[in-house]
N, C-alpha and C positions, 0 to 999 in steps of 0.2 A: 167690612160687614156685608157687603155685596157679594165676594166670591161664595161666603158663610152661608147666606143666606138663599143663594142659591144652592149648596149643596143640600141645606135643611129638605128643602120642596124636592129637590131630585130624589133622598133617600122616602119624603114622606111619599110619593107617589109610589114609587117601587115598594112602598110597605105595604099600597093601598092592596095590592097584586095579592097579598097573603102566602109571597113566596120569597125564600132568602134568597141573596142574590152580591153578585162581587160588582163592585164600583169599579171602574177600570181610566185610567188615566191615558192621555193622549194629548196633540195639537189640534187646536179647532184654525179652521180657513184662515184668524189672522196669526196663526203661532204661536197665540196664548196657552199655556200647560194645562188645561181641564178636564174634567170630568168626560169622556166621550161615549160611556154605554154604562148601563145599569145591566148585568144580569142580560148582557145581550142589545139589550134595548137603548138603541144608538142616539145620542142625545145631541139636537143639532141646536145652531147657532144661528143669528143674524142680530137684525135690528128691531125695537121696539118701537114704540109710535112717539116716544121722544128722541128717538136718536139712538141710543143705549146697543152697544152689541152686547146682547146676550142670548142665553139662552132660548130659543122661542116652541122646541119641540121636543117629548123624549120618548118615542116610541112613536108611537098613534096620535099621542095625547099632546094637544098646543097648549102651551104657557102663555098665558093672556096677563097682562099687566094694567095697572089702573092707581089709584090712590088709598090707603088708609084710611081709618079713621081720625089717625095725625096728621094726612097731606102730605106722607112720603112715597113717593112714585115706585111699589114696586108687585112683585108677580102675585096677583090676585086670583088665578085659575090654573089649573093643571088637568088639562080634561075637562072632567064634569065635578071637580072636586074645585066649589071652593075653599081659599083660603083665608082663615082666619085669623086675626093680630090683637095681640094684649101684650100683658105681664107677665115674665115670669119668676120664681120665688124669690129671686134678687130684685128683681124691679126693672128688669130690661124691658124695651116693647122690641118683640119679636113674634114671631110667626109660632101659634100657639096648636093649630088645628088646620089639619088637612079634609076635605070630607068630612068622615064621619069621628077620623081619627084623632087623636089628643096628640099633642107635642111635647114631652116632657121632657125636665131641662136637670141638670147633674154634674158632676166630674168625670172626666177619663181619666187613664192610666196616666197620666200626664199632669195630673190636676188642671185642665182647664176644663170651664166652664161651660158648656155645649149640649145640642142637643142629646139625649143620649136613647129615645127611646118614641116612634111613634105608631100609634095604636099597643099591639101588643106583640110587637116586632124591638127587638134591640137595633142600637145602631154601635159599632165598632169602627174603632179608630185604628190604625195603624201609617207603615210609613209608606208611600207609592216609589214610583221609580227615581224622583224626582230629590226624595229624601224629603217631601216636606209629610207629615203629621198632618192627616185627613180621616176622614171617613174612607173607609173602605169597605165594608158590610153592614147588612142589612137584612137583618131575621136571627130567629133562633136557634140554627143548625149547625153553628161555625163553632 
């Protein structure tokens, strides 16, 4: 749920942009296989203020973390965009709203379950170098 839930906020940020853009995979500093640039926009790595190596920048914009409204510890800002956690039409709590943008939730080509859609940008799935089944775009143009 964590790597998941970080790519949600990686593609909703680069939605916020209002421009499409390739996901691009790579090694972050401990060798983990992730997400490394949006559309250019180089997405770094460390530690959060519990411990957590993750994500903490992707571009310009720092990824601040903090608590829910459930008491689960996880990325609450991305810039000057908060982020927002609810329901969605299954009943998951997940990460619903970036900014100003909606988080909508759907099937891929795959039938899973997933984000598929924030603000009025798509999000596409395909398979990275790695052969695993991720996002890989973001916007309309693809």
């Amino acid at each position: 749920m964590k790597k998941l839930l970080f790519l949600i906020l990686s593609l909703s940020l680069y939605a916020l942009t209002a421009e499409a853009g390739r996901v691009e995979y790579g090694y972050n500093a401990r060798g983990d296989y992730v997400p490394t640039s949006i559309n250019g926009e180089r997405v770094e790595y460390g530690y959060n203020a519990r411990g957590d190596y993750v994500p903490t920048q992707i571009g310009n914009n720092r990824v601040e973390y903090g608590y829910n409204a459930r008491g689960d510890y996880v990325p609450t800002q991305v810039g000057n965009n908060r982020v927002e956690y609810g329901y969605n039409a299954r009943g998951d709590y997940v990460p619903t709203q970036v900014g100003n943008d909606r988080i909508e939730y759907g099937y891929n080509a795959r039938g899973d379950y997933v984000p598929n859609k924030v603000g009025n940008n798509n999000i596409g799935y395909g398979y990275n170098a790695q052969g695993n089944y991720v996002p890989n775009q973001v916007g309309n143009s693809w």
